[in-house]
C-alpha positions as CSV (number, residue, x, y, z in Angstrom):
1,X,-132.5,-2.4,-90.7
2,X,-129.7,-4.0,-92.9
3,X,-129.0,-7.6,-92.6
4,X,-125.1,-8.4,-93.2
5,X,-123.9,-11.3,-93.8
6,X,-120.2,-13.3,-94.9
7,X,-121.0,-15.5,-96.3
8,X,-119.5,-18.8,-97.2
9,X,-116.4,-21.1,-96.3
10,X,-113.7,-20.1,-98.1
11,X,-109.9,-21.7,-98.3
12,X,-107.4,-19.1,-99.4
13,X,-103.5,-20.5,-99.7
14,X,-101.7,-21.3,-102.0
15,X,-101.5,-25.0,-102.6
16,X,-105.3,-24.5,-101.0
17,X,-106.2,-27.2,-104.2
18,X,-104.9,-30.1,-101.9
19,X,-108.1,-29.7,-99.5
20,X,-110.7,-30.1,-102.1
21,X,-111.0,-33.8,-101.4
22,X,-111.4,-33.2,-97.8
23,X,-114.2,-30.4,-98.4
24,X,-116.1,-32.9,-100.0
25,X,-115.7,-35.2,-97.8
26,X,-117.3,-32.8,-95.0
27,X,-120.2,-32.2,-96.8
28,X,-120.5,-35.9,-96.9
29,X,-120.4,-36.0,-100.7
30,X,-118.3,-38.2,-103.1
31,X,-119.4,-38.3,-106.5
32,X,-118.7,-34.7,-107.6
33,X,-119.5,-33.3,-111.4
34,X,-116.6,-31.2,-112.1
35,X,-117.8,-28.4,-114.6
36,X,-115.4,-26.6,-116.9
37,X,-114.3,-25.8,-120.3
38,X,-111.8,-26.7,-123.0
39,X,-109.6,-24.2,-122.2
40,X,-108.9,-25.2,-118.6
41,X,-108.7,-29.3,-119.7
42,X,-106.0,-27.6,-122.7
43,X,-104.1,-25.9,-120.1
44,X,-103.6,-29.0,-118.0
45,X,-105.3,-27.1,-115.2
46,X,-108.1,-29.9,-115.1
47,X,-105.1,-32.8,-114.6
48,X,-103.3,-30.6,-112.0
49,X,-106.4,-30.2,-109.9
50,X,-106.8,-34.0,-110.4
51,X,-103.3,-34.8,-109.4
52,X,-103.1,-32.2,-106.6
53,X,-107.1,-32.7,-105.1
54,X,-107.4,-36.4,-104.0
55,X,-110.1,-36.9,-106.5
56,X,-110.2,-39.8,-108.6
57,X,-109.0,-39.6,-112.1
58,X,-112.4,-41.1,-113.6
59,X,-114.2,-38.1,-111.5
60,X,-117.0,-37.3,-114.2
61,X,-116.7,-34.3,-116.0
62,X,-118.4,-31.8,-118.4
63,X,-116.0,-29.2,-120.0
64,X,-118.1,-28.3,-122.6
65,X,-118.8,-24.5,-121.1
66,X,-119.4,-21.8,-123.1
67,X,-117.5,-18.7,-122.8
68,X,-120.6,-16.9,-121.6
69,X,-122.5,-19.9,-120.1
70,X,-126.1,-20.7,-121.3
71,X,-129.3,-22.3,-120.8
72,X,-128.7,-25.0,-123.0
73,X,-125.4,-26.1,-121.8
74,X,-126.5,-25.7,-118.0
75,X,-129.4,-28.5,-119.2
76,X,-127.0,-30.4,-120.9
77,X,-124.7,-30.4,-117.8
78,X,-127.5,-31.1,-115.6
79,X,-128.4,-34.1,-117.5
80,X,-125.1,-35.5,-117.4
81,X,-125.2,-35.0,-113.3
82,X,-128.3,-36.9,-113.1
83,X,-127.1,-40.3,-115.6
84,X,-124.0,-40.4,-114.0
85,X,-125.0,-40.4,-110.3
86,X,-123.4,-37.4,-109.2
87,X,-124.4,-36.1,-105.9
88,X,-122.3,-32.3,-105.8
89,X,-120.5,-29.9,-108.4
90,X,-116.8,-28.9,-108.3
91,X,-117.0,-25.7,-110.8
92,X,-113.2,-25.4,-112.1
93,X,-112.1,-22.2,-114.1
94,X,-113.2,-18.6,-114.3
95,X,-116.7,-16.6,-113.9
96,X,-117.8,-18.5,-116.7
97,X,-117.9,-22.4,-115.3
98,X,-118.2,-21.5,-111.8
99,X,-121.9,-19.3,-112.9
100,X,-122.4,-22.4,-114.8
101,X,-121.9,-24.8,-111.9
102,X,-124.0,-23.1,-109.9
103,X,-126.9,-23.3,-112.8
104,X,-126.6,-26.8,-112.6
105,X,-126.9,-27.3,-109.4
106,X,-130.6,-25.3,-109.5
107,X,-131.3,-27.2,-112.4
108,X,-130.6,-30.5,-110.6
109,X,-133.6,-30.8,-108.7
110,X,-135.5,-27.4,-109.7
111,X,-137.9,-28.2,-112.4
112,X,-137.5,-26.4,-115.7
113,X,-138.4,-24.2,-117.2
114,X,-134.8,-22.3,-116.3
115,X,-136.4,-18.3,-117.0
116,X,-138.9,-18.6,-114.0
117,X,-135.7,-18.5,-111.3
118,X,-134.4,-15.0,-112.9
119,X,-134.7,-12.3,-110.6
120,X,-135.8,-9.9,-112.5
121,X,-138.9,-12.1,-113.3
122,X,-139.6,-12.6,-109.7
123,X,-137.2,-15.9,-109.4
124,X,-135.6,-15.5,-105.9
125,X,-138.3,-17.1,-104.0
126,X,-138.6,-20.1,-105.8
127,X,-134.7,-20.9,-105.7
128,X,-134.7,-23.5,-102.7
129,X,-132.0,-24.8,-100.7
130,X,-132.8,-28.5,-102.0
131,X,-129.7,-28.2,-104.4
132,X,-126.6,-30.4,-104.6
133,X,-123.8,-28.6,-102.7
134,X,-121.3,-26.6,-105.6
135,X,-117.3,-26.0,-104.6
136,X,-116.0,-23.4,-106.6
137,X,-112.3,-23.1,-107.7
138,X,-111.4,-20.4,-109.3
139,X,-108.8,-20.0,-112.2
140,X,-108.8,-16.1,-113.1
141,X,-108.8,-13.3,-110.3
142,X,-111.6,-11.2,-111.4
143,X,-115.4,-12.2,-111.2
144,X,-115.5,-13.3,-107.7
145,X,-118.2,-15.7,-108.4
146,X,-116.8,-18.2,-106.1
147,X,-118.4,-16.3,-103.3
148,X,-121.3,-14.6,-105.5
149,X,-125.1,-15.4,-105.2
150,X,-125.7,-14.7,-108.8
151,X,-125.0,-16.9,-111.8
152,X,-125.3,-15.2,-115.5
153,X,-126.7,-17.2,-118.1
154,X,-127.9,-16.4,-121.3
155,X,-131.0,-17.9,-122.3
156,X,-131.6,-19.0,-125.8
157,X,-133.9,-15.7,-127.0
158,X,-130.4,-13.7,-126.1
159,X,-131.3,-12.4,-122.7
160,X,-129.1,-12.9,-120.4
161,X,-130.4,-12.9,-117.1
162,X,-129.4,-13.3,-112.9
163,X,-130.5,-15.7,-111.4
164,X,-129.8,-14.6,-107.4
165,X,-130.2,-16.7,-104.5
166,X,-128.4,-17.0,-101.1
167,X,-128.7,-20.8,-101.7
168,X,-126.4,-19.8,-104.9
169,X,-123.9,-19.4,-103.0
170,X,-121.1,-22.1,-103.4
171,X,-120.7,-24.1,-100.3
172,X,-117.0,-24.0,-100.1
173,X,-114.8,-21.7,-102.7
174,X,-110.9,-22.9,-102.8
175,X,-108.8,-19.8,-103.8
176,X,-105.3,-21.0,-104.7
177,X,-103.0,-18.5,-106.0
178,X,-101.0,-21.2,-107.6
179,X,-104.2,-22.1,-110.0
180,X,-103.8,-18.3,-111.7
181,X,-99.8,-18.4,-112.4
182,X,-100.2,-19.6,-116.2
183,X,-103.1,-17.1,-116.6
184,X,-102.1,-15.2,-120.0
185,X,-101.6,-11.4,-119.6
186,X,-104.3,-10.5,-122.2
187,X,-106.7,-12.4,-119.4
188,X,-104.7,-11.4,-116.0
189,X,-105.5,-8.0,-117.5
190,X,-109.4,-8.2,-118.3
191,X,-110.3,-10.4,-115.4
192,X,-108.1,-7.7,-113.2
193,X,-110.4,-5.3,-114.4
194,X,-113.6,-6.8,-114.0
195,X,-112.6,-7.2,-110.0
196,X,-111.6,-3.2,-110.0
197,X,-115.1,-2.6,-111.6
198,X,-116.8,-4.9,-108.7
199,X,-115.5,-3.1,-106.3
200,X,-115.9,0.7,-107.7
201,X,-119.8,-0.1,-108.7
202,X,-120.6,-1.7,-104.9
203,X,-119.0,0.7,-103.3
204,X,-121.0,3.3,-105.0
205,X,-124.0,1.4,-104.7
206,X,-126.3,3.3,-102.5
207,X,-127.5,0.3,-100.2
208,X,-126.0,0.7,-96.7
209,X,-123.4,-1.8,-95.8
210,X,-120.1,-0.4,-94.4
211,X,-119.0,-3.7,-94.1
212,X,-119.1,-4.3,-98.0
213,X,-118.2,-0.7,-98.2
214,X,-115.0,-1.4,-96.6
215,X,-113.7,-4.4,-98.2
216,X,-114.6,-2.6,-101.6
217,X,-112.1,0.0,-100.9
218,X,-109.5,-2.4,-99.7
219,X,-110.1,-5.2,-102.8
220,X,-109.9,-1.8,-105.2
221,X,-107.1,-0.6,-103.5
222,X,-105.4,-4.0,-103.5
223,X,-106.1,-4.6,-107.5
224,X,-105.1,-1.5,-108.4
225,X,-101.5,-2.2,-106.8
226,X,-101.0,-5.2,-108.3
227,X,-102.8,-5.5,-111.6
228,X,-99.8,-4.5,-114.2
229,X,-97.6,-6.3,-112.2
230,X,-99.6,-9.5,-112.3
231,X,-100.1,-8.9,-116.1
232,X,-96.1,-7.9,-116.9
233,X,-95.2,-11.0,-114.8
234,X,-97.4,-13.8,-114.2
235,X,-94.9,-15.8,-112.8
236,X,-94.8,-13.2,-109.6
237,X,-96.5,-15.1,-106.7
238,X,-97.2,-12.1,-104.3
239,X,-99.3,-10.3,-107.1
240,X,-101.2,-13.2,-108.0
241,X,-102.3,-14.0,-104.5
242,X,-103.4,-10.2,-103.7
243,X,-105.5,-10.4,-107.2
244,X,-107.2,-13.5,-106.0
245,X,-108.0,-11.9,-102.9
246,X,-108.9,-8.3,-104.9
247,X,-110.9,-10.5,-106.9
248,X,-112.2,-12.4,-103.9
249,X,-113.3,-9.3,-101.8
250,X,-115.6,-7.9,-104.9
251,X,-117.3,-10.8,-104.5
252,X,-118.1,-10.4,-101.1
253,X,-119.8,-7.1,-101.4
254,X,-122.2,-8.4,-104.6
255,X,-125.0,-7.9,-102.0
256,X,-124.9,-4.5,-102.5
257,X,-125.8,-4.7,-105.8
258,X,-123.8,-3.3,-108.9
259,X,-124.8,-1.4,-111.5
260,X,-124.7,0.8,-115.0
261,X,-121.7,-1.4,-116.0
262,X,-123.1,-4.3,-115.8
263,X,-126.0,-3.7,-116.8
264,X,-125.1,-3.0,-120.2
265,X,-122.1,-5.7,-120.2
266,X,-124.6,-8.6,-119.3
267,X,-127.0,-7.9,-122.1
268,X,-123.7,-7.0,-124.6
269,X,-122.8,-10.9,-122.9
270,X,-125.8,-12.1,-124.6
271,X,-124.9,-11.5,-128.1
272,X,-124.3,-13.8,-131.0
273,X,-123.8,-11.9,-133.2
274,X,-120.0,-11.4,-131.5
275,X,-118.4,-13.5,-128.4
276,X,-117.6,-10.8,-126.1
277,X,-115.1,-11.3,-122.7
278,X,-117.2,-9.7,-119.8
279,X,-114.1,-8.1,-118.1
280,X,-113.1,-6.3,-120.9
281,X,-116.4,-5.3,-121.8
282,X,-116.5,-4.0,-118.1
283,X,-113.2,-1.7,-119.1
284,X,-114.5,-0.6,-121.8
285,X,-117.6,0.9,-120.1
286,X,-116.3,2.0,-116.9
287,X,-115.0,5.5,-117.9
288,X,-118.1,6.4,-119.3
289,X,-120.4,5.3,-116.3
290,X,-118.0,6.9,-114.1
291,X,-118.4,10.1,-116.1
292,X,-122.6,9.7,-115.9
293,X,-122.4,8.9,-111.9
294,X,-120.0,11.3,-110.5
295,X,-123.6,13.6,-110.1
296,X,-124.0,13.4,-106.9
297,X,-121.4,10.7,-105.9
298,X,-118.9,13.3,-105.0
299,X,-117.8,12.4,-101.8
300,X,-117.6,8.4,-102.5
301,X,-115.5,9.6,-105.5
302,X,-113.4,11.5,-103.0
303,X,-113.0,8.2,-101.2
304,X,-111.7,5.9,-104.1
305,X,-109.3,8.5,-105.0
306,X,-107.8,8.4,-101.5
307,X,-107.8,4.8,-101.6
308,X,-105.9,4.8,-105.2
309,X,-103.6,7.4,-103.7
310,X,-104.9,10.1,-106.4
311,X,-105.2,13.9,-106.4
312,X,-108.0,15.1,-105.1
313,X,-108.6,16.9,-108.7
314,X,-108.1,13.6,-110.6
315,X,-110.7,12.5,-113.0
316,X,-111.7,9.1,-112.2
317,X,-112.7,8.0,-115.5
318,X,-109.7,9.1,-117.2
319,X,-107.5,7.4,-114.6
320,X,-109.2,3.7,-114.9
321,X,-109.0,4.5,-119.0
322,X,-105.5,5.1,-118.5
323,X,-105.4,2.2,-116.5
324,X,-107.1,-0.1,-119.3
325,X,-104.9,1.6,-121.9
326,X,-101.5,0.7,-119.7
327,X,-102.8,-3.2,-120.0
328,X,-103.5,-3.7,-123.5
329,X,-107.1,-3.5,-123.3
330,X,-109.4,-2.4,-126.2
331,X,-110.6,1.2,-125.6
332,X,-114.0,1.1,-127.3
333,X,-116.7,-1.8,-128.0
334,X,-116.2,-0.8,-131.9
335,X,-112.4,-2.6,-131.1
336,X,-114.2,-5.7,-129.7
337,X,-116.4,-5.8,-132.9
338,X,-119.7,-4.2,-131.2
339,X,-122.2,-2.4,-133.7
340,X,-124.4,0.7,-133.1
341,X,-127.3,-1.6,-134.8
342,X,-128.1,-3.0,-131.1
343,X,-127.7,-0.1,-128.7
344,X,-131.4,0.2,-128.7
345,X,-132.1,-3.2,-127.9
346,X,-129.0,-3.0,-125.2
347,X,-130.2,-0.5,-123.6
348,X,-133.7,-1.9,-123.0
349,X,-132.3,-5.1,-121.6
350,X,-130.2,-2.8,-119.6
351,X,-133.0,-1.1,-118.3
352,X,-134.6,-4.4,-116.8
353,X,-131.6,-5.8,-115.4
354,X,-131.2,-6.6,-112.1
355,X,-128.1,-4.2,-111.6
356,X,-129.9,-1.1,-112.7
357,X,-131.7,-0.9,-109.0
358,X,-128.5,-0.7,-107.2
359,X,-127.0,2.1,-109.7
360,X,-125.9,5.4,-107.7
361,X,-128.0,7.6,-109.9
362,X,-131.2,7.1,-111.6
363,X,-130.6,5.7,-114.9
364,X,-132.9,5.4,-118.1
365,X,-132.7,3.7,-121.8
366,X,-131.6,7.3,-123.7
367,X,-129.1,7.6,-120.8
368,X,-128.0,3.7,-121.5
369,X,-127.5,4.6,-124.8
370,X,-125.0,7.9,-124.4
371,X,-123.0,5.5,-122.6
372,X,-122.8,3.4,-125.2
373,X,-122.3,5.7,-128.0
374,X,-119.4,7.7,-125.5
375,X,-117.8,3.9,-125.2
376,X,-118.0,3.1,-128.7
């Protein structure tokens, strides 16, 4: 038996900003938290969303969100919901605020400690659906958290952990286009990336859903049309709207589960030693997982290429490397400033997390670490 389900309310336009008011105001809430960070409030996002929403302009607010959001900002953020009366979360910006967002919302009225809701620690039954409603807006195309059940946090000993609940989905996600058009190319590029990854790993997945199985192919086919064009010209409209919804539709098929990618990039997340951007870390590791689970993946393989529009004798992983290279990307972690000195330590987080499960092939900590020595 497979239980399918799509999965939240979603307003896709562009312009789609102007209804936030009116969402709120059909789940009966008025006092939202907006959660974001610096850059977003630098970029005059924050005041166009503001301007453009119906919200007041003395809307509380907490940008303070880290570029991989953690524990101690999520309890921060929670305990400036609670002082100031809030009743709901408007998460503004990319994977980062929105995961966030939705961490505050648990935290709201779930009792600490934050660890015991991880899934991997046996979390997902005590995530209830007594939490203030959260509407994401997205900012990037890329992470699809806007219609996600996860939210990545890292925790303060460095793991950085899912915490994976239907009730984490956002009540409402508001995808306008218009949101993304100032979105450098250096990010158009990695957060392009991290949707192309979304939708290779759940499509490869081996949990039966054709439904997610579908939109994968059609997101990937969709991101992988659009993405240089997007990055050479963010001003272009049409390639900004089909990378939100690229972006949009990996999200959608997260219940199938990921896998090797991001199970190494969400413990390489965790570091702090070095900040690390998720998407490009997910680049940076894609050719080398594709090479590890093409063994017995042949015919899904087969599929992507006919939905890139590639040879049937084309080497995945070289394409999406190619791909990478064409965007600017970094081609190894050594680039992004990543040492051998944790692999071992990588690799056992990696083992643990939550995305291993859903990987197409069985996967162990030496196998963890080839990949990491073939990416670096």
């Amino acid at each position: 038996m497979a239980l399918i389900q799509y999965l939240t309310r979603i307003q896709f336009e562009a312009g789609a900003i102007t209804l936030l008011a009116d969402e709120l105001q059909r789940l009966g809430m008025s006092r939202p938290l907006i959660v974001t960070d610096k850059g977003i409030v630098a970029a005059g996002l924050l005041a166009t969303v503001l301007a453009k929403s119906g919200l007041q302009q003395d809307t509380a607010v907490f940008d303070d969100t880290p570029e991989n959001p953690t524990e101690v900002a999520a309890i921060r953020a929670a305990e400036q919901f609670r002082a100031t009366g809030c009743d709901s979360i408007v998460a503004v910006g990319g994977g980062s605020a929105i995961d966030l967002g939705k961490a505050v919302s648990l935290l709201a009225t779930h009792p600490g400690p934050l660890e015991q809701y991880a899934a991997i620690l046996g979390g997902l039954d005590r995530i209830t659906a007594n939490k203030p409603p959260v509407i994401a807006v997205p900012t990037t195309a890329g992470t699809g958290s806007e219609v996600g059940r996860a939210a990545l946090v890292s925790l303060e000993d460095g793991r950085k952990l899912g915490f994976i609940s239907p009730y984490m989905i956002p009540d409402v996600a508001i995808c306008d286009p218009d949101l993304t058009l100032g979105l450098p190319p250096y990010l158009t590029a990695a957060t392009g990336m991290d949707a192309i990854t979304h939708c290779i790993e759940t499509f490869l997945s081996p949990r039966f859903n054709p439904v997610a199985d579908a939109i994968a192919l059609d997101g990937l086919a969709r991101a992988a049309k659009w993405i240089e064009t997007a990055t050479r010209n963010g001003a272009d409209g049409i390639a900004r709207r089909e990378m939100m919804m690229a972006a949009l539709q990996g999200g959608l098929t997260f219940q199938k589960g990921l896998g090797a990618v991001h199970s190494l990039s969400h413990p390489l997340g965790g570091l702090k030693s070095v900040k690390l951007h998720h998407g490009t870390l997910n680049a940076v590791l894609l050719p080398a997982v594709l090479r590890y689970n093409s063994v017995g993946s042949e015919e899904k393989y087969a599929r992507i290429q006919a939905a890139l529009g590639l040879s049937e004798h084309a080497d995945l992983a070289v394409e999406m490397a190619a791909l990478a290279q064409r965007l600017g990307l970094p081609a190894t972690l050594g680039q992004m400033g990543v040492t051998a000195d944790c692999f071992e330590q990588i690799a056992q987080y990696a083992v643990m997390d939550h995305s291993t499960a859903s990987n197409p092939r069985p996967i162990g900590a030496p196998d963890f670490i080839k990949i990491l020595q073939e990416s670096h």
